[in-house]
MARBA-3410 file (N, C-alpha, C, O; in Angstrom, 1 decimal):
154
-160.9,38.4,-175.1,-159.9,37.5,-175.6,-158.6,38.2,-175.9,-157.6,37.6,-175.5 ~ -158.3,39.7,-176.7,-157.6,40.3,-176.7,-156.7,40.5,-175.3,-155.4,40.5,-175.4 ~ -157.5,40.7,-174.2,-157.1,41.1,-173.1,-156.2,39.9,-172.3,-155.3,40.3,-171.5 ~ -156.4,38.2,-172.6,-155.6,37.5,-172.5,-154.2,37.4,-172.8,-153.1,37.3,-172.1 ~ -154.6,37.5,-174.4,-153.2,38.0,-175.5,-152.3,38.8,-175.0,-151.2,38.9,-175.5
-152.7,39.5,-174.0,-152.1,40.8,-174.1,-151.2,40.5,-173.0,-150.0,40.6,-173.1 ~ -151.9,39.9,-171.4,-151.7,39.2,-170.2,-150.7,38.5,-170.5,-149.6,38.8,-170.1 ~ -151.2,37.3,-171.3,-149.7,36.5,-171.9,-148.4,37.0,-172.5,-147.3,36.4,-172.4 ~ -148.5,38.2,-173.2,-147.5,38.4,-173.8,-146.8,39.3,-173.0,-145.6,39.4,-173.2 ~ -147.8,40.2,-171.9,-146.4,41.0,-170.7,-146.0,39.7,-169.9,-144.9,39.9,-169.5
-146.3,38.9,-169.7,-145.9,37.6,-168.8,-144.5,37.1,-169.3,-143.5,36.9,-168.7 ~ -144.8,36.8,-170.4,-143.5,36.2,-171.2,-142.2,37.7,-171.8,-141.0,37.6,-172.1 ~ -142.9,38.4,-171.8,-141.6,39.7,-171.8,-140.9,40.1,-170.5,-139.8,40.5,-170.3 ~ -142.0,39.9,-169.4,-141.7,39.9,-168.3,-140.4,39.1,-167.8,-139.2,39.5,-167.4 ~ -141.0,37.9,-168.0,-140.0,36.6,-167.7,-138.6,36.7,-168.5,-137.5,36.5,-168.1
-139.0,37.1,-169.7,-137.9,37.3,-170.2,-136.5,38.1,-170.1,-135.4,37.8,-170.5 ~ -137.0,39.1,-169.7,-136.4,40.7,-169.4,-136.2,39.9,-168.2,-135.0,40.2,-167.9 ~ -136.7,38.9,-167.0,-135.8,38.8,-165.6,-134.5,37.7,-166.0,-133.3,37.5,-165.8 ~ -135.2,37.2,-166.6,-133.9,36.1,-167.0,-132.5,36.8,-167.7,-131.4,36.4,-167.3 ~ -132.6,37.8,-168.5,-131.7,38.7,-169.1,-131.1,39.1,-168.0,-129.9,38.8,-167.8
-131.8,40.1,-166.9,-130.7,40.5,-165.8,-130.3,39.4,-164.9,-129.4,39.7,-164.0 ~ -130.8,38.3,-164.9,-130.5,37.1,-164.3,-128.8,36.6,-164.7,-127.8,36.5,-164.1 ~ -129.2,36.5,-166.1,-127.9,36.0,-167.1,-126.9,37.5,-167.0,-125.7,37.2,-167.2 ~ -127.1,38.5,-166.9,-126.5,39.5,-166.8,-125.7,39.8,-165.7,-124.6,40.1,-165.7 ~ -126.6,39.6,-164.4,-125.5,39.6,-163.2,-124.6,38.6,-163.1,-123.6,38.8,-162.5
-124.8,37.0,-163.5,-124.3,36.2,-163.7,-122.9,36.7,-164.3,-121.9,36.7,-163.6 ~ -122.9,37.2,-165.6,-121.8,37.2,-166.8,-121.4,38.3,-165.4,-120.2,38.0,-165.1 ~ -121.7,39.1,-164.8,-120.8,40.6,-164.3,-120.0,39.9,-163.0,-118.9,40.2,-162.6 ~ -120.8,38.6,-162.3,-120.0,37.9,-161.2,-118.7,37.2,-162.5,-117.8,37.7,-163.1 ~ -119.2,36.4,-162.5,-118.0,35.6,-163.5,-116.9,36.6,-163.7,-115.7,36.3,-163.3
-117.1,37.9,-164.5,-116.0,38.5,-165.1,-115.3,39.3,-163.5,-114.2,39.8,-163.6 ~ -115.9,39.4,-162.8,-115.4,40.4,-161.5,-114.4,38.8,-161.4,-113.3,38.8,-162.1 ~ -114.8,37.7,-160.6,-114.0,36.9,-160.5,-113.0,36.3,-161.1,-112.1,35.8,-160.4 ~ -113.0,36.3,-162.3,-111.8,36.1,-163.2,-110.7,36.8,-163.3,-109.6,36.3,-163.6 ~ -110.9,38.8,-163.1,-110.2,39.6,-163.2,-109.4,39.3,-161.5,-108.2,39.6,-161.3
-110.4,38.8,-160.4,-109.5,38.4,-159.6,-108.7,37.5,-159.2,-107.7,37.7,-158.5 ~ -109.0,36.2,-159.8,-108.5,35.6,-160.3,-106.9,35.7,-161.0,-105.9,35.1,-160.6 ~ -106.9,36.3,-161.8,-106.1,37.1,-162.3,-105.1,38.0,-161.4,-103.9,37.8,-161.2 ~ -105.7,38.6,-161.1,-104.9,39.5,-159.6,-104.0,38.6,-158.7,-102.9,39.1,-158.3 ~ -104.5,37.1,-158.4,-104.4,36.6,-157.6,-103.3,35.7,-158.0,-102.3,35.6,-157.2
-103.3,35.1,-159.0,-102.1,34.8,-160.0,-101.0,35.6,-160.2,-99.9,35.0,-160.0 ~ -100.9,37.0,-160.5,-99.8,38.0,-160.3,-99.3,37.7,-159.0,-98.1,37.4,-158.8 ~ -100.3,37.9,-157.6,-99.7,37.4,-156.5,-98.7,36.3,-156.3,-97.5,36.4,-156.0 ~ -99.2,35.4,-156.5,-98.7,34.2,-156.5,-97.5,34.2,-156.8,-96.6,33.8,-156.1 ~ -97.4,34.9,-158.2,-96.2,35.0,-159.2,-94.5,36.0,-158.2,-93.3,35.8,-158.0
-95.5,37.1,-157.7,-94.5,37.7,-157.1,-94.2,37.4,-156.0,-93.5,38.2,-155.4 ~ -94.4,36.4,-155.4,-94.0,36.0,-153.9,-93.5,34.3,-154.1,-93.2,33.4,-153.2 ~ -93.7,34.2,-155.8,-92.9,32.7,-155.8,-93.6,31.5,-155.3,-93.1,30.4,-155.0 ~ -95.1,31.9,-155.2,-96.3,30.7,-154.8,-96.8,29.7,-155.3,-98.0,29.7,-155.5 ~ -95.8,28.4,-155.7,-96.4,27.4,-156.7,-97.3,26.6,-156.1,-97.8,25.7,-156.7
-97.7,26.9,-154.8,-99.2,26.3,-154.5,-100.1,26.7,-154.7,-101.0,26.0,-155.1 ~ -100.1,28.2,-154.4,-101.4,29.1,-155.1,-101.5,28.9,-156.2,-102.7,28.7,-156.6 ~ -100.5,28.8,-157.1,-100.7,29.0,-158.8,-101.1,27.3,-159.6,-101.2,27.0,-160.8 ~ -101.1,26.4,-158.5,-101.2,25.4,-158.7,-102.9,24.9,-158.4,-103.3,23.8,-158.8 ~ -103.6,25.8,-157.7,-104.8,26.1,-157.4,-105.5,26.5,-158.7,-106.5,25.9,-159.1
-105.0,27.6,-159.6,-105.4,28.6,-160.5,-105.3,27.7,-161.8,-106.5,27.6,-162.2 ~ -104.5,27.0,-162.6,-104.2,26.4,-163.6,-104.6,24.9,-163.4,-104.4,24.4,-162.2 ~ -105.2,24.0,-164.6,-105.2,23.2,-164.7,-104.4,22.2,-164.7,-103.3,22.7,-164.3 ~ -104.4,20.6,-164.9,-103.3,19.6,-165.1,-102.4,19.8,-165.7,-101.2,20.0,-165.4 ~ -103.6,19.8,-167.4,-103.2,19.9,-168.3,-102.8,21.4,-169.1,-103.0,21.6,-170.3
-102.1,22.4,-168.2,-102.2,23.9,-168.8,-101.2,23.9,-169.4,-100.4,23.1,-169.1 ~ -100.9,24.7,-170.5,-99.8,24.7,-171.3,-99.7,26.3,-171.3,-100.8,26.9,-171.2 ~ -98.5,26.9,-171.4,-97.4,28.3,-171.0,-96.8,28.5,-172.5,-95.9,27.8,-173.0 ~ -97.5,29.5,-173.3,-96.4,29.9,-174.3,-95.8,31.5,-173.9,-96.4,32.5,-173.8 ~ -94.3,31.3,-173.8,-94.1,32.2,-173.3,-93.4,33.5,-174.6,-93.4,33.3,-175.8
-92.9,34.6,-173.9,-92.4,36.0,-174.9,-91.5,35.2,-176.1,-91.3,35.6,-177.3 ~ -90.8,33.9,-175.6,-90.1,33.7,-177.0,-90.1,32.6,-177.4,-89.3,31.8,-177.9 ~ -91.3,32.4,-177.1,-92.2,31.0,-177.8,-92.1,29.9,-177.4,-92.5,28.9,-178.1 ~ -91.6,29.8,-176.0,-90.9,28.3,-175.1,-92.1,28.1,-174.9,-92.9,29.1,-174.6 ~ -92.7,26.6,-175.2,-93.7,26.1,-174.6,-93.5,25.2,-173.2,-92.8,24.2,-173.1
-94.3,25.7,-172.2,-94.4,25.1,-170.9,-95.4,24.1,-170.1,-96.4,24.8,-169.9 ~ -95.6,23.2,-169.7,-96.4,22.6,-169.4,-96.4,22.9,-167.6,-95.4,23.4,-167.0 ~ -97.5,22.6,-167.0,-97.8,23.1,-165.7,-96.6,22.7,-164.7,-96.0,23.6,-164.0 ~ -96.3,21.5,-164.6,-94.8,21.4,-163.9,-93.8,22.7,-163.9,-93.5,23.5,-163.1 ~ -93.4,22.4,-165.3,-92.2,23.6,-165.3,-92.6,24.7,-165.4,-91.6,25.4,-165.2
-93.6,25.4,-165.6,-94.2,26.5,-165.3,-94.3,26.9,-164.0,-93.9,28.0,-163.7 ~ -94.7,26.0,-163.1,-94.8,26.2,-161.4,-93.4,26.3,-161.0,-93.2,27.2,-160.3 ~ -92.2,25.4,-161.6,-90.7,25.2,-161.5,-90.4,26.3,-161.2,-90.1,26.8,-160.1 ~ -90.3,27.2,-162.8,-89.9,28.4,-163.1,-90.1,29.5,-162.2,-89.3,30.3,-161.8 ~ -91.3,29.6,-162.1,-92.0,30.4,-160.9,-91.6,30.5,-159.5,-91.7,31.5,-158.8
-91.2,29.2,-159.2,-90.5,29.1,-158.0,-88.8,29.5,-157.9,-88.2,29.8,-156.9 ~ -88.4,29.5,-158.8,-87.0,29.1,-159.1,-86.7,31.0,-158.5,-87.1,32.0,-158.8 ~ -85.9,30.6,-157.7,-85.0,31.5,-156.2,-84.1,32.5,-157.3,-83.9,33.6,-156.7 ~ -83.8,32.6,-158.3,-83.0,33.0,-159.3,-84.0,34.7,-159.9,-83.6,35.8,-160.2 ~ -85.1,34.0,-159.7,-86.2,35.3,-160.0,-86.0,35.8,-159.3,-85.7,35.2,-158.2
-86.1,37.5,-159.5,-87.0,37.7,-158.3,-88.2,39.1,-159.0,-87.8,40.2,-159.2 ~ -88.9,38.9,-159.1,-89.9,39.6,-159.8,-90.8,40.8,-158.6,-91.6,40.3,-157.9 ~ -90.4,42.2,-158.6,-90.5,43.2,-157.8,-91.8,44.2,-158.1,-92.0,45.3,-157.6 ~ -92.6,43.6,-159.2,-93.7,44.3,-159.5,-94.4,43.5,-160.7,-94.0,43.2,-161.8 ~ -95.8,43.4,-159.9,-96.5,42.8,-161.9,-97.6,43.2,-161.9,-98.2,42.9,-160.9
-98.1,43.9,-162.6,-99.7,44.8,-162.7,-100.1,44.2,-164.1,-99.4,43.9,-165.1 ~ -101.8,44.3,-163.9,-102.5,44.2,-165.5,-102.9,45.5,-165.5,-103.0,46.4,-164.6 ~ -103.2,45.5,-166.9,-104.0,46.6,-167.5,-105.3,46.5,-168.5,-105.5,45.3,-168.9 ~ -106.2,47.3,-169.0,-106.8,47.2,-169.7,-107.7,45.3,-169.9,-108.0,44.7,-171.0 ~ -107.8,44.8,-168.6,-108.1,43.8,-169.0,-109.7,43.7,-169.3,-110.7,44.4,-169.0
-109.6,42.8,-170.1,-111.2,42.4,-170.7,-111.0,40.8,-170.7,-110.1,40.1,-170.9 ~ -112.7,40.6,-170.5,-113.3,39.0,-170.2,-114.3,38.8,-170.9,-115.4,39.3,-170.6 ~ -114.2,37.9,-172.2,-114.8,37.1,-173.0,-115.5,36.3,-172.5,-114.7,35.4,-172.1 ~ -116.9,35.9,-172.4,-117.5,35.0,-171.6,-118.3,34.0,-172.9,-119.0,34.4,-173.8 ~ -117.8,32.6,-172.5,-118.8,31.3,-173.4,-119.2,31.0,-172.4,-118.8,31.3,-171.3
-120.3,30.0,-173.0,-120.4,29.0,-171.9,-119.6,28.1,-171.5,-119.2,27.6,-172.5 ~ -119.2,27.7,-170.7,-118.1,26.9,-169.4,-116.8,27.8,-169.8,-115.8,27.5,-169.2 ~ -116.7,28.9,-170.7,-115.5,29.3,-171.4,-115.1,30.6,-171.2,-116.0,31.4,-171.5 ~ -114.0,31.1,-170.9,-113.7,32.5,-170.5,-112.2,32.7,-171.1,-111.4,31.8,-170.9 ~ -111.9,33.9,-171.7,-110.9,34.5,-172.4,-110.3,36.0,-171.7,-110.7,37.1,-172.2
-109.6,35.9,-170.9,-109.0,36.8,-170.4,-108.1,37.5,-171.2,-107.0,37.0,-171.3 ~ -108.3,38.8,-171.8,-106.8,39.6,-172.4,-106.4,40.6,-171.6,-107.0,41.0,-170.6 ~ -105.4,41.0,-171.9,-105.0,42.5,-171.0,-103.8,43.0,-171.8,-103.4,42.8,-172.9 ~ -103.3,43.8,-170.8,-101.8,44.0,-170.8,-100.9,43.9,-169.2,-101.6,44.1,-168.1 ~ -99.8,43.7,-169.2,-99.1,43.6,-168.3,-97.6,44.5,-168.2,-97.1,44.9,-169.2
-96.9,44.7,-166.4,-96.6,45.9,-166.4,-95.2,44.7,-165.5,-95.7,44.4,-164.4 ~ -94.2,44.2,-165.6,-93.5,43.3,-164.7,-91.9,43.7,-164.7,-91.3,43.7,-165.8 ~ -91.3,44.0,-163.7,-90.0,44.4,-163.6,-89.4,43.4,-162.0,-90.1,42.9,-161.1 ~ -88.3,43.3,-162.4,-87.8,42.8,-161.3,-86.1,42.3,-161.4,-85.3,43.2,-161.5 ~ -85.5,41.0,-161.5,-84.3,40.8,-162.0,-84.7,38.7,-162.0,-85.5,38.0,-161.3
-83.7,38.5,-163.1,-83.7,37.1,-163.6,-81.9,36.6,-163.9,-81.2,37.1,-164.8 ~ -81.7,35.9,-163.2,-80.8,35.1,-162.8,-79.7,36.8,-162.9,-79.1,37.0,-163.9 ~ -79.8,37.5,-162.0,-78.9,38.8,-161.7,-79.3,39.7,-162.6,-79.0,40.8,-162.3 ~ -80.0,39.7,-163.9,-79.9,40.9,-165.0,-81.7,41.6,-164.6,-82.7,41.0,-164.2 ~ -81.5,42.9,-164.7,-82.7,43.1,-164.5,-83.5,43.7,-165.4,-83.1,44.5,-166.3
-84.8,43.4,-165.3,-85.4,44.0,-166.4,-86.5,44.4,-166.1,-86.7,44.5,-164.9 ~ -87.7,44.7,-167.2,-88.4,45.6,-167.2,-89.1,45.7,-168.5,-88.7,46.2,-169.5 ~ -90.6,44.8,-168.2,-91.4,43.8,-169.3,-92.8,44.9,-169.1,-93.4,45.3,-168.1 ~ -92.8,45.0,-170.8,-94.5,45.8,-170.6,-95.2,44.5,-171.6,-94.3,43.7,-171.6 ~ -96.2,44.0,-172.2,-96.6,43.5,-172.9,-98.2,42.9,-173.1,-99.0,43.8,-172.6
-98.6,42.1,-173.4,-99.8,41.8,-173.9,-100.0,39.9,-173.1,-99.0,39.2,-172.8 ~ -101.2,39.5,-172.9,-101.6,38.3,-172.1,-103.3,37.8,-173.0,-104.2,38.6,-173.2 ~ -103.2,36.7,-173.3,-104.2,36.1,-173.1,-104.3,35.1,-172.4,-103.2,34.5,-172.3 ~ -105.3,34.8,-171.9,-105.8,33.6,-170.7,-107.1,32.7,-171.2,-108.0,33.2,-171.8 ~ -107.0,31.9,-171.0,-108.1,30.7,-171.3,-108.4,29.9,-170.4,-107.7,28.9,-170.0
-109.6,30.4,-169.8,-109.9,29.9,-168.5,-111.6,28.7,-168.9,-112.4,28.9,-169.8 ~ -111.6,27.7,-167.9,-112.6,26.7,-168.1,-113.5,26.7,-167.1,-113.5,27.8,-166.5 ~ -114.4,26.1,-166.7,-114.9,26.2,-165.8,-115.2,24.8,-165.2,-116.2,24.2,-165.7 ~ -114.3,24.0,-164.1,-114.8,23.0,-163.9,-114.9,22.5,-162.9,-114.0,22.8,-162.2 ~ -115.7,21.6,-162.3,-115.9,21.4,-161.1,-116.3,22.5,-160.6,-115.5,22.8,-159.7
-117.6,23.9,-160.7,-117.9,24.7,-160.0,-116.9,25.8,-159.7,-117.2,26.7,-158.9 ~ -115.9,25.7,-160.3,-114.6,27.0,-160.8,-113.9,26.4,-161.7,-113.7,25.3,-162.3 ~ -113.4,28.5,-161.9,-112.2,28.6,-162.9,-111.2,27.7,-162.6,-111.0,27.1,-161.6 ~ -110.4,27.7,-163.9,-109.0,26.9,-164.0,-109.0,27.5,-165.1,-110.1,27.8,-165.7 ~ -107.4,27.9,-165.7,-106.3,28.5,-166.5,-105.9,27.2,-167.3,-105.3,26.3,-166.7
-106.3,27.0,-168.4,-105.9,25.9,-169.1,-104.4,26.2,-170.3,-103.7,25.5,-170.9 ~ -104.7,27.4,-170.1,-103.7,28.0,-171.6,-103.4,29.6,-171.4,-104.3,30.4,-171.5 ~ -102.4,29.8,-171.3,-101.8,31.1,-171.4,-100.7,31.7,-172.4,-99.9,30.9,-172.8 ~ -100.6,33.0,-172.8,-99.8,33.3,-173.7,-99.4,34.7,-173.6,-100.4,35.5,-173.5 ~ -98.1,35.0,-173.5,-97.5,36.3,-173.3,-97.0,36.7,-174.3,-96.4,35.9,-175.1
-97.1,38.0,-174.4,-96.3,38.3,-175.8,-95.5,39.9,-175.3,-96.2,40.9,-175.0 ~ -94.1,39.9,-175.4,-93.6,41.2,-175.1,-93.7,42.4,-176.1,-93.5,42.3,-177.3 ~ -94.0,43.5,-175.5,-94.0,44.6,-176.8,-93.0,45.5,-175.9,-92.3,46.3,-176.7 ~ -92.7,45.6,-174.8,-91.1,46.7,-174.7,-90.5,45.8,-173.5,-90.9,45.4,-172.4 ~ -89.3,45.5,-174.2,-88.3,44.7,-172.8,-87.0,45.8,-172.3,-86.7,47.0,-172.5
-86.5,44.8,-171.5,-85.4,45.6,-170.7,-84.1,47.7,-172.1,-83.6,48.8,-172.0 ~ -84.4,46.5,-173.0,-83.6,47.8,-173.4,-84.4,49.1,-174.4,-83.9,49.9,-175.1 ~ -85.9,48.7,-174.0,-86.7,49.4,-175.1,-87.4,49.2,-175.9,-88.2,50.1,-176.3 ~ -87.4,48.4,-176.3,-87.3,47.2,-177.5,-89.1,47.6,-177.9,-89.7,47.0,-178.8
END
């Protein structure tokens, strides 16, 4: 009878321990994807792609930007497009992915130089991302930049 007990109980650790690396490669796809995701959004950004980035974000996404302008997905794609930019580099750094269920939190840092309406600058700062999952993919529902060194040092 012992020897059942025993049967049962590697069966159910068994199962257990596959479901864990089950849920575990799961969480390591998701976060590889997001971080490209991510990648892919910088793209967008620097080549002025309001179609791509219109793919990436939600309806309803809202944009708080370095000096607290709140943006809704229209004028976010606007801005993005707007011929006046021209943005010549944007790198993340140090990014990390918070995983809920249907819910993902992207932070990092970011690395972006280029020029805006003629003046040029040279943005290091900090990003979080709030991404959903719906319909079988991500979407960017909420974003928020925050500058820690601008054009003169700062």
């Amino acid at each position: 009878m012992k020897w059942r007990y025993s049967v049962a109980g590697f069966l159910l650790l068994a199962s257990s321990l596959a479901g864990a690396q089950l849920q575990a490669s799961k969480n390591a796809a998701d976060k590889s994807k997001l971080v490209a995701l991510e990648n892919a959004w910088n793209q967008a950004q620097l080549h002025r792609d309001g179609q791509a980035l219109d793919t990436l974000i939600s309806d309803d996404f809202v944009y708080t930007d370095t000096d607290g302008t709140v943006l809704k997905k229209a004028k976010f794609i606007e801005d993005i497009k707007d011929p006046s930019g021209q943005m010549t580099f944007l790198a993340n750094d140090n990014v990390d992915v918070f995983l809920y269920p249907g819910v993902a939190i992207v932070t990092g840092a970011y690395h972006a130089k280029g020029k805006w309406q003629g003046r040029a600058y040279d943005h290091y700062g900090r990003f979080t991302d709030t991404w959903i999952r719906a319909g079988g993919q991500w979407l960017c529902v909420a974003s928020h930049t925050n500058l820690m060194k601008g054009p003169a040092g700062n």
